[in-house]
Structures are given as C-alpha cells and as structure tokens.
N, C-alpha and C positions, 0 to 999 in steps of 0.2 A: 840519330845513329849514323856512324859513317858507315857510308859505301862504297866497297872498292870492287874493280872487275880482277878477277884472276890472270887475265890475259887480253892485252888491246884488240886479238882476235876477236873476243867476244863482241866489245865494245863498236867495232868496224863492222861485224855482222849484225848489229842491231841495226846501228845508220844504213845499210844496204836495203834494209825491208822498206815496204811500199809506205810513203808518209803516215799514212792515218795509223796503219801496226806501229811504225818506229815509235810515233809520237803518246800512242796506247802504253806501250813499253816502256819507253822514258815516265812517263804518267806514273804508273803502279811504282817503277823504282823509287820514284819519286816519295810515295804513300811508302816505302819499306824503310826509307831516310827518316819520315815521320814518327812511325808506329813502331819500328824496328819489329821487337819479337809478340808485340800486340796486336800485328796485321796478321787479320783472321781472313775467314770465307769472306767472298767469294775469292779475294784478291791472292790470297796464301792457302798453301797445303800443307800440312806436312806427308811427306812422300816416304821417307824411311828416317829414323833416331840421327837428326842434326842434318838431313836434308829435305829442304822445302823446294817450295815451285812458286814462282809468281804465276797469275794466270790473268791473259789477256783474249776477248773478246772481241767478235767483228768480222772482216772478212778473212784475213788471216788469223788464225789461232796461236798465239805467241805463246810458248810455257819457257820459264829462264827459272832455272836451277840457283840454288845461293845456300849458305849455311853459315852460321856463324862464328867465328874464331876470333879472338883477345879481344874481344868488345866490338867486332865490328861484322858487318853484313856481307860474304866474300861472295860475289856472284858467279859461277862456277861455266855456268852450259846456260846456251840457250837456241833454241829451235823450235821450228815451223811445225806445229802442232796437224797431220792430215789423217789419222784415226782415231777413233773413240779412246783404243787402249793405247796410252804412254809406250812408246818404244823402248824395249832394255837395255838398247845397245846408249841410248840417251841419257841414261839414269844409270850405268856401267860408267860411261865418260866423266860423269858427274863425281862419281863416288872416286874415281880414281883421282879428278884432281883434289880431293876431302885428303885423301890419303898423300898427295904430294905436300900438303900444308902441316901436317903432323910431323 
C-alpha cells in the first residue's frame, strides 16, 4: 500500500526523535506499507471511524496518526506519547487534517 505523509512537517519530526524511536517508527510505517488495513494489535488501533494510530514501543512512546483516502495510507500527526491517556488536542489535530483532505 502507498504511504504518504500529509506534511514534510511530519516526516522532519520523525528524523528529529532519538535513533532507536525514529528507527521504531520508520519500522511500523514500514509493516503499514506492508499490511496496509490488515495491520492489527499491537502495531495499529483504530482511534475513532477512519483514524488509526500506529504504536511504537521503548524508550520513547511514538503513536503517528494516518487514515486512509483513495487507496492509500495518509499519515496525518505524529507525537511523543508521555501519559497513559492520548491527548485530545493530538487526535483534534489529526481529525482536522482528515477534514482538510475531504
């Protein structure tokens, strides 16, 4: 399946995090290039109807937003995971760029 980022933002804030998260990240994108909408637990959630979360593991806690539109995997948000509960202002971001793509 293709994978595109919504924004170079995105993609420039992955490369910023600490190698072993960047390289986790790239990983999982990698498995949703594979799987596309058959990447289940642990690696995928679904978060609300057409947004998912990739989830990564480790030192850093990686979760990256994505949803899919005209056949392909749009990666939306992605951020430093540092409590239990998902931030809304995270998953607000997300859904707002779902609605810029419509």
């Amino acid at each position: 399946m293709d994978v595109v980022f919504f924004n170079t933002k995105i993609h420039s804030y992955i490369l910023s995090l600490e190698k072993p998260s960047a390289a986790k990240a790239f990983r999982t994108i990698g498995l949703l290039r594979s799987f596309g909408n058959k990447l289940g637990m642990p690696y995928s959630k679904q978060v609300r109807p057409n947004l998912y979360e990739l989830r990564t593991r480790g030192q850093q806690e990686i979760r990256i937003f994505y949803c899919f539109y005209n056949g392909r995997a749009i990666i939306l948000h992605a951020f430093v995971k540092k409590s239990q509960k998902t931030p809304g202002k995270e998953i607000e971001t997300a859904l707002g760029r779902i609605n810029l793509l419509t």
